[in-house]
LUMDOVEX-903388 format. One record per residue (C-alpha): residue number from 1; x, y, z. Coordinates in steps of 0.2 Angstrom, whole numbers. Layout:
N
{padren NUM; {X; Y; Z}} ...
***
This chain:
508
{padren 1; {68; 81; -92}} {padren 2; {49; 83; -91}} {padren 3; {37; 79; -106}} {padren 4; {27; 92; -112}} {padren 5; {9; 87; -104}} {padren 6; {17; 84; -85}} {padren 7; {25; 103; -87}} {padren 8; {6; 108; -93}} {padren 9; {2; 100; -78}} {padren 10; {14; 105; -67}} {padren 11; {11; 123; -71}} {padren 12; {-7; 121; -66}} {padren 13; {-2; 116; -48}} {padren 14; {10; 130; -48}} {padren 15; {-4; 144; -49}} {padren 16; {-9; 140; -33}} {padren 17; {5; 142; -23}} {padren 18; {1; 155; -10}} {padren 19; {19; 159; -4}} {padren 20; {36; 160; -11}} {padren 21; {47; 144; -13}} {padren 22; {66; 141; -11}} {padren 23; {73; 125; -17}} {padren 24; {90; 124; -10}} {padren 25; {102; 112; -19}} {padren 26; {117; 102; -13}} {padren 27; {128; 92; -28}} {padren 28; {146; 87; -32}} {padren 29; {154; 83; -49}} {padren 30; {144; 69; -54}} {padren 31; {131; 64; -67}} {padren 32; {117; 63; -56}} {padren 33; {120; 79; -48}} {padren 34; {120; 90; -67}} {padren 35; {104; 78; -68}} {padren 36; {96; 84; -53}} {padren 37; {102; 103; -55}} {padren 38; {94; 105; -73}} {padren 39; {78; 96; -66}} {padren 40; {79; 109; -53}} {padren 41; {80; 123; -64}} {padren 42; {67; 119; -75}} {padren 43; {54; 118; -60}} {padren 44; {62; 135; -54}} {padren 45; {60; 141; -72}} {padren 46; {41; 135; -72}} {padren 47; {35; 150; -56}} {padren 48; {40; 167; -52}} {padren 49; {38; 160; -32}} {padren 50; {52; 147; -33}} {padren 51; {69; 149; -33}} {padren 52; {86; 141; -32}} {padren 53; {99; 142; -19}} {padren 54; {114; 132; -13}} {padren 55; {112; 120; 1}} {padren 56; {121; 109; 13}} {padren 57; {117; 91; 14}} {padren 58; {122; 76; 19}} {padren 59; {119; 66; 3}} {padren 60; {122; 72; -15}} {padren 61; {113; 77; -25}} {padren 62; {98; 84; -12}} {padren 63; {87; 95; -14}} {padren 64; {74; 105; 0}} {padren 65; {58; 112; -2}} {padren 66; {58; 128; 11}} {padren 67; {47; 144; 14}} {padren 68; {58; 159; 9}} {padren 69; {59; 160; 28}} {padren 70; {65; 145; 38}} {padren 71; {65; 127; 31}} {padren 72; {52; 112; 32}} {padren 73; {62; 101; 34}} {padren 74; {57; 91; 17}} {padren 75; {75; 87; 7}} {padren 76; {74; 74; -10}} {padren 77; {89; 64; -10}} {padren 78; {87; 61; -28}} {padren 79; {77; 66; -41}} {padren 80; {57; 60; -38}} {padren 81; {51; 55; -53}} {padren 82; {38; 41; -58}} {padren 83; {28; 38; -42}} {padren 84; {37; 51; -33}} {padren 85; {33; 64; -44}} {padren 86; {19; 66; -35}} {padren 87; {26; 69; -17}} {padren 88; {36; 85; -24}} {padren 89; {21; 90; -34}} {padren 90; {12; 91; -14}} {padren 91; {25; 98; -6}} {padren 92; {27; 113; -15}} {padren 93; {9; 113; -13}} {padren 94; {10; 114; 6}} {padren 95; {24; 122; 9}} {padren 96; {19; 134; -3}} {padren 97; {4; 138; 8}} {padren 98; {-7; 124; 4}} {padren 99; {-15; 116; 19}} {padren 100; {-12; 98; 20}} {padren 101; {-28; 86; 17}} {padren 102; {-30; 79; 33}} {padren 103; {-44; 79; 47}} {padren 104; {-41; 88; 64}} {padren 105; {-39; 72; 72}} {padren 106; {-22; 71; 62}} {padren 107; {-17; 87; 62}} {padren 108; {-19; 87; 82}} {padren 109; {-8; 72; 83}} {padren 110; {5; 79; 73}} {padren 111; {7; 93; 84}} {padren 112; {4; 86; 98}} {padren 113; {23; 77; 96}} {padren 114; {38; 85; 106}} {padren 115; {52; 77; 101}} {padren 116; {65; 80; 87}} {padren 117; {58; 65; 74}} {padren 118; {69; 63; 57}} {padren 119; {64; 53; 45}} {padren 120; {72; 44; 32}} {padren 121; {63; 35; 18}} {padren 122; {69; 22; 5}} {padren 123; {61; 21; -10}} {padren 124; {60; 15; -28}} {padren 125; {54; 26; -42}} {padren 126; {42; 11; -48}} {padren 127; {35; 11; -31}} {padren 128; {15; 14; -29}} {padren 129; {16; 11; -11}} {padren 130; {30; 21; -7}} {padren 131; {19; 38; -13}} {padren 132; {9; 37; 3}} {padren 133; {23; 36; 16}} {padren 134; {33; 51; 9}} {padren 135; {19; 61; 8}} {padren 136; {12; 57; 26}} {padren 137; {30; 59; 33}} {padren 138; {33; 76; 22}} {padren 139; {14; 82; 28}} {padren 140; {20; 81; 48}} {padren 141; {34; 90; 44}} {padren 142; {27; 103; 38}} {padren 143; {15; 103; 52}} {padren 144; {27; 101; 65}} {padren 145; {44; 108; 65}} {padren 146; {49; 94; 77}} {padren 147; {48; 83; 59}} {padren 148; {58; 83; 45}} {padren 149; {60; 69; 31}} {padren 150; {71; 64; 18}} {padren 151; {67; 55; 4}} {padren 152; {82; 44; -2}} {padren 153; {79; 35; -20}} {padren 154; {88; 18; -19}} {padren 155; {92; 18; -37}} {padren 156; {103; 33; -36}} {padren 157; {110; 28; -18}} {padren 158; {111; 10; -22}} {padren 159; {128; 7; -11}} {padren 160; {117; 15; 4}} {padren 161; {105; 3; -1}} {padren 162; {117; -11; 1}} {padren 163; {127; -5; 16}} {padren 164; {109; -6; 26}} {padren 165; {102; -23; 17}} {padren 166; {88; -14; 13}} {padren 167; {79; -25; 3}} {padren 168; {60; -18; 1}} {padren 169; {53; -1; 0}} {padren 170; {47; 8; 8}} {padren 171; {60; 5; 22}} {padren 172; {58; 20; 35}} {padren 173; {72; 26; 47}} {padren 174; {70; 36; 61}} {padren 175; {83; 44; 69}} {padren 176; {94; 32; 63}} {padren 177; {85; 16; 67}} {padren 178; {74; 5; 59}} {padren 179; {55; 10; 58}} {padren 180; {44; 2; 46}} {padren 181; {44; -10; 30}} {padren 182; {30; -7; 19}} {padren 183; {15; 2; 12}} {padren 184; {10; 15; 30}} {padren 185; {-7; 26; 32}} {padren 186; {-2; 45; 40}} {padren 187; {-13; 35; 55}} {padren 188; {-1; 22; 56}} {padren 189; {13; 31; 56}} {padren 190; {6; 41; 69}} {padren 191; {-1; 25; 78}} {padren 192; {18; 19; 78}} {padren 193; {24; 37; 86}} {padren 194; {11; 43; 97}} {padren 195; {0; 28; 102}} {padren 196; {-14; 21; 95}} {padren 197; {-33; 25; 95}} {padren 198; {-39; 28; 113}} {padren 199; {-54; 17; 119}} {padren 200; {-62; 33; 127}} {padren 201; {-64; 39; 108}} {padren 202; {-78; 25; 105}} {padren 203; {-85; 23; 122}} {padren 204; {-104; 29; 122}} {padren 205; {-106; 29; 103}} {padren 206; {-125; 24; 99}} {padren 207; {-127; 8; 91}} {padren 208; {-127; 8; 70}} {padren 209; {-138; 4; 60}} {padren 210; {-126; -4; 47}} {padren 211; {-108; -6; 52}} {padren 212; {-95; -9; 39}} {padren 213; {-76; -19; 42}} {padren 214; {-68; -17; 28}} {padren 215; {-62; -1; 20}} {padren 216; {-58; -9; 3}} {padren 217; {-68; -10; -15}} {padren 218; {-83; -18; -6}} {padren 219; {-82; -9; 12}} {padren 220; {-83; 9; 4}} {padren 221; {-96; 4; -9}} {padren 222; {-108; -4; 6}} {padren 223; {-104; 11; 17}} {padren 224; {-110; 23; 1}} {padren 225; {-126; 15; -1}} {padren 226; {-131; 12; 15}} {padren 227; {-127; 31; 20}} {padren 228; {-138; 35; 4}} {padren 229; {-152; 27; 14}} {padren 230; {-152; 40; 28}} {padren 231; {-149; 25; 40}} {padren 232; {-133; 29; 53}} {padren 233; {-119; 22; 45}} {padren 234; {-102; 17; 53}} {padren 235; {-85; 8; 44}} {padren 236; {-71; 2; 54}} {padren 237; {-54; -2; 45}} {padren 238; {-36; -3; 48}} {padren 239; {-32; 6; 34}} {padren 240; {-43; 11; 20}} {padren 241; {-41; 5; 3}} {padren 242; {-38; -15; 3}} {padren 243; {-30; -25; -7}} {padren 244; {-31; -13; -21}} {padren 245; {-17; -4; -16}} {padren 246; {-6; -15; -22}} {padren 247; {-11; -15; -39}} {padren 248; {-3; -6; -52}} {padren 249; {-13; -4; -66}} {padren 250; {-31; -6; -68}} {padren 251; {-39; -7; -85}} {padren 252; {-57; -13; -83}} {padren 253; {-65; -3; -71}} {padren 254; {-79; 3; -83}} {padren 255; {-79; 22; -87}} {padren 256; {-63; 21; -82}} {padren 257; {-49; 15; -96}} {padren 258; {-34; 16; -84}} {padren 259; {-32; 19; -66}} {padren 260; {-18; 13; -53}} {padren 261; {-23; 7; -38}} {padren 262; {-17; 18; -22}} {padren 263; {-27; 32; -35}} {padren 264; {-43; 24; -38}} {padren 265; {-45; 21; -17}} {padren 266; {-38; 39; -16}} {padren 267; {-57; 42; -24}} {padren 268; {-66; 33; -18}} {padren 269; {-60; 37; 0}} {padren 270; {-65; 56; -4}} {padren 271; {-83; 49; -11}} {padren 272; {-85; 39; 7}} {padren 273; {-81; 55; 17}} {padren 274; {-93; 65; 7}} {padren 275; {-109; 55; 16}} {padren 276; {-113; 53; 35}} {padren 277; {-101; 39; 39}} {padren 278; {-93; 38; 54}} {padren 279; {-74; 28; 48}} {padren 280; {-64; 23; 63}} {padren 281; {-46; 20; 55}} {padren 282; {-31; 10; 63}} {padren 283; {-42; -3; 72}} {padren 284; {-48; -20; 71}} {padren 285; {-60; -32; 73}} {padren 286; {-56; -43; 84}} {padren 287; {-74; -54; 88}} {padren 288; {-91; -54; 81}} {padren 289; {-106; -59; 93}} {padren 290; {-125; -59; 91}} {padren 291; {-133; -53; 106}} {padren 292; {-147; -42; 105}} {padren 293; {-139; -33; 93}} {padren 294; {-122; -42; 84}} {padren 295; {-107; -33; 93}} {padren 296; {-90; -32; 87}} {padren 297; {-74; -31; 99}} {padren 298; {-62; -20; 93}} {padren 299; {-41; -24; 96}} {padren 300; {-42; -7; 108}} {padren 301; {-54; -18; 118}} {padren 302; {-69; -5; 112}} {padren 303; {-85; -15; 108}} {padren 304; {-97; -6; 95}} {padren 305; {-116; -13; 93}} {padren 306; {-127; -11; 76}} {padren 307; {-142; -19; 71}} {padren 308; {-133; -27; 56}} {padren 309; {-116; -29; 52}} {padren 310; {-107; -30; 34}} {padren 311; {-91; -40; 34}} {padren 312; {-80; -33; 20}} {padren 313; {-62; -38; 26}} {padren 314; {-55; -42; 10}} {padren 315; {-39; -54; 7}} {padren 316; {-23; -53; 8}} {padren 317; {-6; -62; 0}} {padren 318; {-6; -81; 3}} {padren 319; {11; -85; 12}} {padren 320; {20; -102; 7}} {padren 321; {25; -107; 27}} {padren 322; {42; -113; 24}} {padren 323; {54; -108; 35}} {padren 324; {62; -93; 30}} {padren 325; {50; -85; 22}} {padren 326; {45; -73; 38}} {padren 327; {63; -72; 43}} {padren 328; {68; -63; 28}} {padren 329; {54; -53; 23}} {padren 330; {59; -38; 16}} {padren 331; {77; -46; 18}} {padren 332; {73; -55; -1}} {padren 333; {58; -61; 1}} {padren 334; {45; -50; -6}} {padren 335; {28; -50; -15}} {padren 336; {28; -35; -27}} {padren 337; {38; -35; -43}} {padren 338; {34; -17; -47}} {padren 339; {37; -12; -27}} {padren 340; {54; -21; -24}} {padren 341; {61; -27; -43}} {padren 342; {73; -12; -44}} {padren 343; {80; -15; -30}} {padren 344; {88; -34; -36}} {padren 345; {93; -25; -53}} {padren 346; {106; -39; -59}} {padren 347; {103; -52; -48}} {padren 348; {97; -69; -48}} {padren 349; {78; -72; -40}} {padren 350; {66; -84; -40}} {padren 351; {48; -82; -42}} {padren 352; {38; -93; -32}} {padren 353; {20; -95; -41}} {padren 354; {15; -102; -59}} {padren 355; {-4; -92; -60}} {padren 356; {-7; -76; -69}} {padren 357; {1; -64; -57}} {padren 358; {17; -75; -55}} {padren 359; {20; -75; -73}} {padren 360; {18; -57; -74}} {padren 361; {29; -54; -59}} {padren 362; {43; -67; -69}} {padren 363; {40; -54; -86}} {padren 364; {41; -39; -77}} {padren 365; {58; -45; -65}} {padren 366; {66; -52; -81}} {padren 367; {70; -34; -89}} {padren 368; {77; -30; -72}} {padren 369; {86; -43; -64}} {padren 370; {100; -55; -71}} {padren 371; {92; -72; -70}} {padren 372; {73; -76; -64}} {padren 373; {69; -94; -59}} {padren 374; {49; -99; -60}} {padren 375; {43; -113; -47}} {padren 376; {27; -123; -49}} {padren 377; {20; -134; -38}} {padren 378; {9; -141; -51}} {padren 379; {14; -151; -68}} {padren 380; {12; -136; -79}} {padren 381; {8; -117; -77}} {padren 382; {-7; -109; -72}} {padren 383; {-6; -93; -80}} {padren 384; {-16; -89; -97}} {padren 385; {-8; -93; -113}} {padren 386; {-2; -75; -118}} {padren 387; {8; -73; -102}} {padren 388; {15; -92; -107}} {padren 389; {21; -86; -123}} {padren 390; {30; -73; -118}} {padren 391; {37; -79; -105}} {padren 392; {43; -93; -114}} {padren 393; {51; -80; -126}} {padren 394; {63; -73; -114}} {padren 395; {80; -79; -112}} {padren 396; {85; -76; -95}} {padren 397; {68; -84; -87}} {padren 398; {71; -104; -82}} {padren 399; {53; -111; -76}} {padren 400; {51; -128; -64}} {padren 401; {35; -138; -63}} {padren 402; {32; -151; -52}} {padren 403; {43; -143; -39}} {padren 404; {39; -140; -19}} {padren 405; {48; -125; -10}} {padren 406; {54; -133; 4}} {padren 407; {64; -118; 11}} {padren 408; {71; -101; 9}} {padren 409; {89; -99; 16}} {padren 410; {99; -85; 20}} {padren 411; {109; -78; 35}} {padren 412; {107; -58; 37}} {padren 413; {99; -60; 19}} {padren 414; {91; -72; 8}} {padren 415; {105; -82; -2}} {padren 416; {96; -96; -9}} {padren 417; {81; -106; -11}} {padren 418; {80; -127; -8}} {padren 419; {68; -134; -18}} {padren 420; {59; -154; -20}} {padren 421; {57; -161; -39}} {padren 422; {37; -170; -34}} {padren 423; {43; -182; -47}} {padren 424; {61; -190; -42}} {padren 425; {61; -183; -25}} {padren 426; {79; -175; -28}} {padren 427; {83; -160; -16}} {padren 428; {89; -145; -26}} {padren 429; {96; -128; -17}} {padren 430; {95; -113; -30}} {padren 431; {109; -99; -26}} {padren 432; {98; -84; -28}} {padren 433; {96; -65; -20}} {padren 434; {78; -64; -18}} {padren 435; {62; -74; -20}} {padren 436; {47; -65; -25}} {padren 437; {30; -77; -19}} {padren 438; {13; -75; -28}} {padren 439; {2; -91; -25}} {padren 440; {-15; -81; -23}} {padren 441; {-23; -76; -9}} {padren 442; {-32; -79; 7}} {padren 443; {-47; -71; 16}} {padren 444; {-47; -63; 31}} {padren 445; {-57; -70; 41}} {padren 446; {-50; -82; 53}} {padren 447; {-58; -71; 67}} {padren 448; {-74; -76; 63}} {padren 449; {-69; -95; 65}} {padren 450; {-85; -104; 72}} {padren 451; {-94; -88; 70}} {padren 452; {-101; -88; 51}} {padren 453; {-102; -103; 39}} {padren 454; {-86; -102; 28}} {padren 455; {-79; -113; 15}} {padren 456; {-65; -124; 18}} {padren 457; {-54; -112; 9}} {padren 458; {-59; -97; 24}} {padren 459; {-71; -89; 13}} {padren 460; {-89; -83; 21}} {padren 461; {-104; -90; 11}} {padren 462; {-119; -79; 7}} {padren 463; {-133; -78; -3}} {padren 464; {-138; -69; -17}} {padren 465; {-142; -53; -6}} {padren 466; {-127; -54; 3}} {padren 467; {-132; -61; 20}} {padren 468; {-122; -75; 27}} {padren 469; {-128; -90; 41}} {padren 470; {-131; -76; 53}} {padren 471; {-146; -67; 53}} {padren 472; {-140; -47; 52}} {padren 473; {-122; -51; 46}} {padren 474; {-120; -48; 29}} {padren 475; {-103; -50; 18}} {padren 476; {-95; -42; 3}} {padren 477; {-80; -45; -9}} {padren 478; {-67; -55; -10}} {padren 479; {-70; -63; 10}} {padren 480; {-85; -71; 2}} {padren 481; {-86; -87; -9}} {padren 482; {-89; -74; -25}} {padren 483; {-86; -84; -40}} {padren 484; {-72; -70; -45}} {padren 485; {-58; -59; -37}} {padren 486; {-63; -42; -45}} {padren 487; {-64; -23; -41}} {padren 488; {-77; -21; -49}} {padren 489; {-89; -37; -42}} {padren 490; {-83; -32; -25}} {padren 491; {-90; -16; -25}} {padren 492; {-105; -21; -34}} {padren 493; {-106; -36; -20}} {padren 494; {-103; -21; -8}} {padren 495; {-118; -13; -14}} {padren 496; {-130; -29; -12}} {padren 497; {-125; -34; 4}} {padren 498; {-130; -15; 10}} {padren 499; {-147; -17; 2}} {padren 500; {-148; -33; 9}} {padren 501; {-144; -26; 27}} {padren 502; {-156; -11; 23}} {padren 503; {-168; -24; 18}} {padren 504; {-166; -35; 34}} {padren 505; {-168; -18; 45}} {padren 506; {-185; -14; 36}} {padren 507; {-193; -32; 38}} {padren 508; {-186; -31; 56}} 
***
């Protein structure tokens, strides 16, 4: 079941196990079940410090990761492969003795819960974002013996899957109840649990000399070079890693011929953390003034001062605003084919979106999905040629131009789209299970309305060494008018705008 170079791998990790591992097993007499009991073995067969036993569970075919005394209350429902592959790879890791990579800060939160919490998690296999969430959940369980955590693949559960309308993943349970949709940070699961940040924790903090917002691409590379100055640096983020954690694959990153996104900020979060910054995670900015020093109100109600300020707060997904698009999110509406596609395998969708990444989104869904039904607002396509092609080449893939979403419907779930031909004005309504939007995206930056000089599309505008129309503000990546939306300009823009900043502190 495992290629050669992943058990070369595997065997590597495996020599670091401290303590000895039992993998209790719970199947029936299906196919998935000899499936997961020979992947099972083979892991078994790869360490004289694991080995097998049967288990009791609730779902078969499961699997646990325990110490050869007591359990940790980590179970697989389901084999974790592709993206999850990693999740067991760690907790064997951990509960083989392993300390868990996290700072003392979560490590105290974690064990400063006192209630039974289990966690259920829902996941697809070609999940990037799901990763981070079973390995949070699976670190405080073996932190806490309050915590346990099942992961439950979808594909192999799909009538669960269906029972619960669970219709994007990650989809968290806890005890039962509904908990969390989407991509979550260990501090944000904690945030959810234990309460967010106290305002104690940033009261009396000297003022910065740079301070970043932003923990994406441009924020981590202006935090870096400003730290590099010897100045005292400081980033504030709600979760670190931006929009590139919803990318895939990444191919142009130079140096570096493929990376996927959650891995790349996974690195460069390590590189950050190797200078003197201070990062302050799970809070906002809320409001930026210009006093003697610019200060920024946090959503805790905290105010931080520094003598400049680098604005790196990225984008994020552009919504249509039709009705029914936030009532069923995660209900059918969703905005990552890779995340969510598995999860409509034979169904009919639409995808909402004519550029480059809708046509990839309509590619990728068509060898998953029954039917998929492109809609463009404008007369033709906006997606490069290539993508055109082979899109045109696939015969399960109808594409509308000219055509304006007017509204999803659905009642517990999406069942349909109505759409408005631009050219005869005919309403149509599209029976369909789930509708995928990618129209581009949007700054954020509506806190700083009347603040900055922006575009009229939100964007901040700055000059050629990053400052915008404030003197001491400075902006980076894609919140800025940059000509392009890339990884790589971002954290080149990153960098300039910290010179800028260290620059500006020089000359004032």
């Amino acid at each position: 079941m495992l290629d050669a170079e992943i058990k070369k791998q595997l065997a590597q990790y495996l020599e670091m196990l401290e303590n000895d591992i039992v993998l209790r097993v719970g199947l029936d007499s299906s196919d998935n079940s000899k499936k997961l009991s020979d992947f099972v073995q083979e892991i078994t067969g790869m360490s004289p410090k694991i080995s097998m036993i049967e288990g009791s569970f609730e779902r078969l075919p499961s699997f646990s990761v325990d110490p050869k005394e007591g359990e940790s209350g980590i179970v697989f429902s389901g084999i974790p492969l592709g993206h999850e592959f990693t999740s067991l790879v760690l907790a064997l890791l951990q509960v083989g003795g392993r300390a868990p990579k996290v700072s003392e800060k979560v490590k105290k939160q974690i064990l400063s819960i006192k209630q039974d919490l289990h966690f259920e998690t829902y996941v697809s296999l070609s999940c990037h974002n799901c990763p981070d969430v079973v390995q949070a959940l699976n670190i405080m369980s073996v932190l806490n013996p309050l915590v346990s955590h099942t992961m439950v693949e979808g594909g192999m559960f799909q009538k669960e899957i269906d029972a619960k309308n669970i219709m994007g993943v990650p989809t968290v349970f806890l005890n039962g109840e509904e908990f969390s949709n989407g991509r979550m940070t260990i501090e944000q699961i904690l945030e959810k649990v234990v309460g967010g940040a106290d305002i104690s924790e940033f009261e009396n903090k000297d003022p910065y000399d740079v301070l970043v917002i932003g923990g994406g691409p441009a924020g981590a590379s202006a935090a870096i070079y400003a730290a590099r100055k010897g100045i005292r640096t400081g980033l504030v983020a709600e979760t670190f890693g931006g929009q590139v954690l919803e990318t895939l694959g990444i191919e142009n990153v130079i140096g570096t011929k493929y990376i996927e996104g959650p891995e790349l900020m996974r690195t460069v979060e390590e590189h950050v953390n190797e200078y003197d910054v201070d990062v302050m995670k799970t809070v906002r900015t809320t409001k930026l003034e210009k006093n003697e020093l610019v200060e920024l109100t946090l959503n805790n109600g905290a105010v931080l001062k520094s003598k400049t300020a680098i604005v790196a707060t990225g984008a994020r997904w552009r919504n249509i605003n039709v009705p029914g698009e936030k009532e069923f999110k995660n209900k059918g509406v969703a905005y990552c084919p890779h995340c969510d596609g598995p999860l409509f395998a034979g169904k009919n969708v639409a995808v909402i979106g004519g550029g480059n990444s809708g046509i990839e989104a309509a590619i990728d869904l068509a060898g998953l999905v029954n039917h998929v039904t492109v809609l463009e607002f404008m007369s033709e396509l906006k997606a490069d040629q290539v993508l055109q092609k082979r899109l045109y080449s696939l015969p399960n893939v109808t594409v509308l131009t000219n055509v304006q979403t007017k509204e999803i419907t659905g009642t517990e779930k999406v069942n349909g789209v109505t759409y408005v031909n631009r050219e005869t004005n005919e309403e149509v309504h599209l029976e369909l299970e789930g509708v995928f939007i990618l129209i581009g995206l949007v700054p954020n930056t509506e806190w700083l309305e009347g603040t900055v000089e922006r575009t009229k599309m939100g964007e901040i505008i700055v000059d050629k060494r990053g400052a915008s129309s404030l003197p001491g503000v400075f902006a980076a990546g894609d919140c800025t008018d940059s000509a392009y939306k890339q990884i790589i300009i971002s954290m080149g823009s990153g960098a300039t705008a910290s010179l800028g900043a260290f620059d500006y502190l020089i000359r004032n």
